[in-house]
C-alpha positions in Angstrom: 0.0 0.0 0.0 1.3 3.4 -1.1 2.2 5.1 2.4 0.7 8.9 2.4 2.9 12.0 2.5 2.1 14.5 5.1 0.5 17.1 2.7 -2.1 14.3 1.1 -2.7 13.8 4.6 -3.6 16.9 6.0 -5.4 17.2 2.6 -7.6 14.1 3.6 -8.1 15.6 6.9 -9.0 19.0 6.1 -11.9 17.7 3.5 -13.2 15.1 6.0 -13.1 18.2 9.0 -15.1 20.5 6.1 -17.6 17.6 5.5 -18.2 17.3 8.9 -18.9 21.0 9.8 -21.1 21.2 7.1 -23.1 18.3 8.0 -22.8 19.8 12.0 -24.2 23.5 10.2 -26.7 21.9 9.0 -28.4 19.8 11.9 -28.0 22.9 13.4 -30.3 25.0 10.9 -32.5 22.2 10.6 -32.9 22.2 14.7 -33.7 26.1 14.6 -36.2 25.4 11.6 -38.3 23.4 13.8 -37.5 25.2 16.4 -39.3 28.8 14.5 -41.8 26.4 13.2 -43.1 25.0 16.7 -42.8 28.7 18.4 -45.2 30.3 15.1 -47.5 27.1 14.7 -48.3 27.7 18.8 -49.2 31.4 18.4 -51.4 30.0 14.9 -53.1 27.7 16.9 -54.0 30.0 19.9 -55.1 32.8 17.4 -52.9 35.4 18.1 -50.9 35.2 15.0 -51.9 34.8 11.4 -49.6 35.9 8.2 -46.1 34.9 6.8 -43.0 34.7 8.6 -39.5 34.4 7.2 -35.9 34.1 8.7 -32.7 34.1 7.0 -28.6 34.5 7.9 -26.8 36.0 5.1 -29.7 35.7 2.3 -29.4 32.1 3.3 -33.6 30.9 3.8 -33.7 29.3 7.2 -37.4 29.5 7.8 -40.1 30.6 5.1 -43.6 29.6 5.8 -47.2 30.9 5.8 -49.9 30.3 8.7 -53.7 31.3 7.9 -56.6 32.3 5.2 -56.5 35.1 2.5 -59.5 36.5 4.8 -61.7 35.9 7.2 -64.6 34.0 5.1 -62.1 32.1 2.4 -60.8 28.8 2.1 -57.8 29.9 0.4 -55.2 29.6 2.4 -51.9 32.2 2.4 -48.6 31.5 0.1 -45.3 32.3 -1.4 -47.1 35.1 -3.5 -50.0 36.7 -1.0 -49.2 40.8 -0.6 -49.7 42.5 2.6 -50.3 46.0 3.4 -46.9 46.5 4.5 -47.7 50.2 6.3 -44.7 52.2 7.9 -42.0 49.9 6.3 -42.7 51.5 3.1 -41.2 55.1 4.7 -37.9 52.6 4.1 -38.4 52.9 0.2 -38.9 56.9 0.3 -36.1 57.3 2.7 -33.9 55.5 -0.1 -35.5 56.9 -3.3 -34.3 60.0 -1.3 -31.3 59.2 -0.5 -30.3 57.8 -4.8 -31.8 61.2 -5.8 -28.9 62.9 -3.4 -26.1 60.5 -4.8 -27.7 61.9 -8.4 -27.4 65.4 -7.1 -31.5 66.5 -7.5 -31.6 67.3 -3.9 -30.0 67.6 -0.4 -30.8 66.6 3.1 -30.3 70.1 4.2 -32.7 71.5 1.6 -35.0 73.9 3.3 -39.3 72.5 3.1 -39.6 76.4 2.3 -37.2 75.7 -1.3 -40.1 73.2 -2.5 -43.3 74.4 -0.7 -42.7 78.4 -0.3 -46.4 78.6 0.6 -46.1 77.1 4.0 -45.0 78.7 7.2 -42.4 76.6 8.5 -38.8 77.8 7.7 -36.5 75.9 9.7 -38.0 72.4 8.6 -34.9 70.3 6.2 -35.5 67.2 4.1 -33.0 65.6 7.2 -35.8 66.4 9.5 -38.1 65.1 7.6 -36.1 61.5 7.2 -35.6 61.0 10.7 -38.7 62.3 12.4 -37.4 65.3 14.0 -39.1 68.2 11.9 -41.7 69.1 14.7 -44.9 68.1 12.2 -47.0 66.2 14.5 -49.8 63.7 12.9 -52.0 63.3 15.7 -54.0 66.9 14.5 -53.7 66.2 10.9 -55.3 62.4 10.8 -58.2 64.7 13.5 -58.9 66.9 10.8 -58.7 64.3 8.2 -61.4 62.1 10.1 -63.2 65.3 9.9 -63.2 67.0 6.9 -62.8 63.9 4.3 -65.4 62.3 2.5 -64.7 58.4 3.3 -67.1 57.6 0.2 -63.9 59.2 -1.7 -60.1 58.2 -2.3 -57.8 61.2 -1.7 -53.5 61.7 -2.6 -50.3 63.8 -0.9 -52.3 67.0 -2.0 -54.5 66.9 0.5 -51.6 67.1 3.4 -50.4 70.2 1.8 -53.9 71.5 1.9 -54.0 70.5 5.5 -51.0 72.5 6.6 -52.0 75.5 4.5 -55.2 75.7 6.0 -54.7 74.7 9.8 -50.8 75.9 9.8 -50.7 73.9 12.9 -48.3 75.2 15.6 -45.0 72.9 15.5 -44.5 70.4 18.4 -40.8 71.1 18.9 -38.2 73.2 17.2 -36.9 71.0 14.0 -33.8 68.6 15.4 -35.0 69.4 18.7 -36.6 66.4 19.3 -38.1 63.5 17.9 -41.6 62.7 17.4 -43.0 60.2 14.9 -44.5 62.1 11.9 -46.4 60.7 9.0 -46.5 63.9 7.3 -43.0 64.1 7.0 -42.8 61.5 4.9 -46.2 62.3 3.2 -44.1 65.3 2.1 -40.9 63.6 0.9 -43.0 61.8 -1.4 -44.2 64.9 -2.9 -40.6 66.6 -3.3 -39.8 63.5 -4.4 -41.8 63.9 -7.9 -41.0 67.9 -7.9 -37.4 67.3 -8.5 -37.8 64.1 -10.9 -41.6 65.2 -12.7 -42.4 62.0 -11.9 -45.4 60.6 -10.2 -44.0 58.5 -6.9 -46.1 55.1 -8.0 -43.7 55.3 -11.2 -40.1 56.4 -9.5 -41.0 53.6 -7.2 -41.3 51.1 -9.6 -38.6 52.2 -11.7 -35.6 52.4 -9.2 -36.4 50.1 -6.8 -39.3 47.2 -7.3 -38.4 46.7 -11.5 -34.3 47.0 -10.9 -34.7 44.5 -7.8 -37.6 41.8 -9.2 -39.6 43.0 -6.6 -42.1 41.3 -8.7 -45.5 41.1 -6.5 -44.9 44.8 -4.6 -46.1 47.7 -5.3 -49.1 51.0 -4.6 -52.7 49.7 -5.7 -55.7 51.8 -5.4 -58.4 50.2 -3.0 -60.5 49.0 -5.5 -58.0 47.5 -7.5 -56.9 45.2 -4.5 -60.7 44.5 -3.7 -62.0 43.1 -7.0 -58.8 42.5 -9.3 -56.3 40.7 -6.8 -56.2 37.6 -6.1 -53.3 37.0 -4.4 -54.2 40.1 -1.6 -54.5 39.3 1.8 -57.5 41.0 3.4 -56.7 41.6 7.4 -58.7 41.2 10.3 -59.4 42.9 13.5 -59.6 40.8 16.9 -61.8 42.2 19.6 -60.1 40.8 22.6 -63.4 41.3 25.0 -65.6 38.9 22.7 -62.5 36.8 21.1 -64.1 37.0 17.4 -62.7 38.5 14.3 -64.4 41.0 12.2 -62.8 42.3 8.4 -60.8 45.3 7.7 -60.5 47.0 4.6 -58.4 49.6 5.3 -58.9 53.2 5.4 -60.6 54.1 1.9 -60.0 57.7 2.3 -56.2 57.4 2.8 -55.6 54.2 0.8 -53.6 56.4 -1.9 -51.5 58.5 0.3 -48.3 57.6 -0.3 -44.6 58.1 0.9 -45.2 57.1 4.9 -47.6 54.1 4.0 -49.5 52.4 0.8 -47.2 49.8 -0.3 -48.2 45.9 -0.6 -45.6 43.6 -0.9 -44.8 39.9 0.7 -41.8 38.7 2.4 -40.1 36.8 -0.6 -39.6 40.7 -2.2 -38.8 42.1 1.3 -35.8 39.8 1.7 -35.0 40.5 -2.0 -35.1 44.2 -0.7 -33.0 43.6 2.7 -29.9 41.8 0.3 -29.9 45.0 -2.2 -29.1 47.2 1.2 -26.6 44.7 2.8 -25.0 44.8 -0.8 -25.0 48.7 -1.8 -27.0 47.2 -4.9 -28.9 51.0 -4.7 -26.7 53.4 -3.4 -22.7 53.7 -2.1 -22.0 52.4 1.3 -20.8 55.8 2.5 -24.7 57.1 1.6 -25.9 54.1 3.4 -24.0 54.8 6.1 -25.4 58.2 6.8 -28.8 56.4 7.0 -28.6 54.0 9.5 -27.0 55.8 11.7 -29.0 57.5 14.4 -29.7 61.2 14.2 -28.5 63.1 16.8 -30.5 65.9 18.3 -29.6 69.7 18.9 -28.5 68.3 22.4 -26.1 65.6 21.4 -28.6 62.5 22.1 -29.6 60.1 19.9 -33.2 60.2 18.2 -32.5 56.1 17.9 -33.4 56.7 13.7 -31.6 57.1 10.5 -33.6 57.5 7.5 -36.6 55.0 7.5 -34.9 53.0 10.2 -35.3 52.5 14.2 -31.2 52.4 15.1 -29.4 50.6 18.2 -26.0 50.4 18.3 -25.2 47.2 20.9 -28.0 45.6 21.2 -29.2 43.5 24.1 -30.8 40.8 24.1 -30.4 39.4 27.7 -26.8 38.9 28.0 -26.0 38.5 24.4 -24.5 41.9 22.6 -26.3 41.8 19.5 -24.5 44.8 17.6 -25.9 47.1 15.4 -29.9 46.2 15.1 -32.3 47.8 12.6 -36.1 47.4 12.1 -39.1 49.3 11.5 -42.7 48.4 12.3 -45.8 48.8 10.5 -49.9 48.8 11.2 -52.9 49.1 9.5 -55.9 48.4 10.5 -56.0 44.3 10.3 -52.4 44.2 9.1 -49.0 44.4 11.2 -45.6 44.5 9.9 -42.2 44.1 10.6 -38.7 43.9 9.6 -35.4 43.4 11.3 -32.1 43.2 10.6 -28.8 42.5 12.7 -26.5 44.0 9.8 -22.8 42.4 11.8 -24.1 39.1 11.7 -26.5 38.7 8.7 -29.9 37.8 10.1 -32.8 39.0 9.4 -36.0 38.7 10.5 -39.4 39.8 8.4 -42.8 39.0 9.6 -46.2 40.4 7.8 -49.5 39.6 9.8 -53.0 40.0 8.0 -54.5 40.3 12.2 -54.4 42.6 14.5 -53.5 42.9 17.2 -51.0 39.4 17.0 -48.3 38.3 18.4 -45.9 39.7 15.9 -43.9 41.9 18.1 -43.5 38.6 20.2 -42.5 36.4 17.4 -39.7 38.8 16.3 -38.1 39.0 19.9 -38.4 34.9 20.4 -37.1 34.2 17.1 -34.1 36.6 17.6 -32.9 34.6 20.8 -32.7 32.1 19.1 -30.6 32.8 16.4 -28.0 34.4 18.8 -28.5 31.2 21.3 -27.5 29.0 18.5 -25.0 31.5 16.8 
């Protein structure tokens, strides 16, 4: 027998050591797989959560699976290809429509509001404010006045937010980058400078930088009707009334339905993990741009507002005793639907979970499921 020399040896050894780490790697994912599955299929059963959860590490599909009925009265049951209203997430794809639109030189974050809307009375207001929250708009009085003075029989767009605020000129909560508040009509406004500086409507610049370039292929803005009579692969949420334990249907909001920038896109969790991968690879804009957005913004008094530009930011991240890094998420409701997306950018995991009920047990399912990918990390 032809004795071995040292280097076909340690050859033979490294392969069999890869083989078995692989094999080892792979118990492991499929132990966490059952593990997700068990944790969601509990919540199913108990009727607190209903909707599509998925889980990767590094793009790599850990966990992909759907629990639950297209609405409350079918037999069709949810899939690969049902859309959700995906709510406040969708401030993520105006924050980086903004932020290509810089990198092309049509605007800058310290653009004054008064250089695209001179009509209103707010001077100090920047697109920066806007991105992160801290421009002082508060939503509370204009969705009052909305619930007032709109016809709910109608469907209204972003004009009628500039006719709010030159109407009402509401008093601003805070000085801008004072503090930070959460404001829908921040972004409501982004989506209108938006189409100023490119003449383009925002449905189209959406679809033509982000959702087309990245085969986003079942995402996109839908007027109401279209999404009650023509689609078949929407998922219709549900309210639960806690006090009686029964379900009644939600159709959204028809008077707001096509206000876009903050809210109004549908989309499932096969194209949200197709739009997580084109930010980890600086697929739409430069890593130093990308940088500048998830990083917290810092207030006039040095502390940090804990968001970037369509992102909640926490640098260390605990969860228990484990440092988590950098985490990023945002969460999104609508009435029947709740959203959410997470990612832990230094070690590749991401969480996205889309609910047609509410309330659920989404906010739950995301803390759970992140122990235990750092437990088994």
């Amino acid at each position: 027998m032809t004795k071995l020399t040292p280097l076909l040896f340690l050859v033979i050894l490294s392969i069999s050591s890869c083989d078995r780490h692989s094999q080892s790697t792979a118990s492991v994912k499929d132990e966490l797989r059952k593990e997700i599955d068990s944790l969601v299929s509990s919540y199913y059963q108990h009727r607190e959560f209903s909707g599509s959860v998925l889980v990767a590490d590094q793009g790599d599909i850990i966990f992909d699976k759907h629990f639950g009925f297209t609405s409350l009265d079918s037999t069709s049951r949810i899939d690969k290809e049902s859309v959700y209203e995906i709510a406040s997430i969708s401030k993520q794809f105006t924050a980086m429509l903004t932020m290509m639109l810089k990198e092309e030189g049509l605007l800058d974050y310290d653009d004054p509001l008064s250089k695209y809307f001179p009509e209103l009375p707010y001077r100090g207001i920047t697109i920066r404010h806007l991105l992160t929250h801290t421009s002082g708009l508060a939503e509370r009085p204009f969705f009052m006045w909305g619930a007032q003075n709109m016809d709910r029989g109608k469907i209204y767009h972003n004009a009628i937010v500039l006719q709010y605020l030159e109407q009402t000129q509401p008093t601003l909560s805070f000085e801008p980058g004072a503090k930070w508040e959460y404001s829908n009509v921040g972004y409501f406004l982004l989506a209108l400078i938006l189409e100023q500086v490119t003449g383009k409507h925002y449905i189209d610049l959406l679809q033509q930088k982000i959702l087309s370039p990245l085969g986003m292929m079942h995402s996109g803005i839908y007027a109401e009707q279209y999404k009650a009579s023509t689609m078949n692969n929407y998922v219709f949420g549900k309210l639960y009334n806690t006090k009686n334990g029964h379900f009644k249907s939600s159709f959204g909001m028809s008077w707001s339905d096509s206000i876009y920038g903050s809210v109004g896109i549908l989309s499932n969790t096969s194209d949200l993990l197709r739009w997580e991968r084109a930010i980890a690879s600086n697929e739409l804009v430069s890593q130093q741009t990308l940088d500048e957005a998830i990083t917290s913004y810092k207030l006039s008094d040095g502390n940090p507002a804990t968001y970037g530009f369509g992102w909640y930011i926490r640098d260390n991240f605990m969860l228990g005793n484990i440092n988590c890094g950098k985490r990023m998420d945002h969460n999104g409701l609508w009435p029947g639907y709740e959203s959410s997306i997470v990612r832990y950018p230094d070690h590749g995991k991401t969480i996205i979970i889309l609910a047609n009920q509410a309330p659920s047990a989404k906010d739950k399912l995301v803390e759970e499921i992140s122990a235990m990918l750092f437990r088994r990390d």
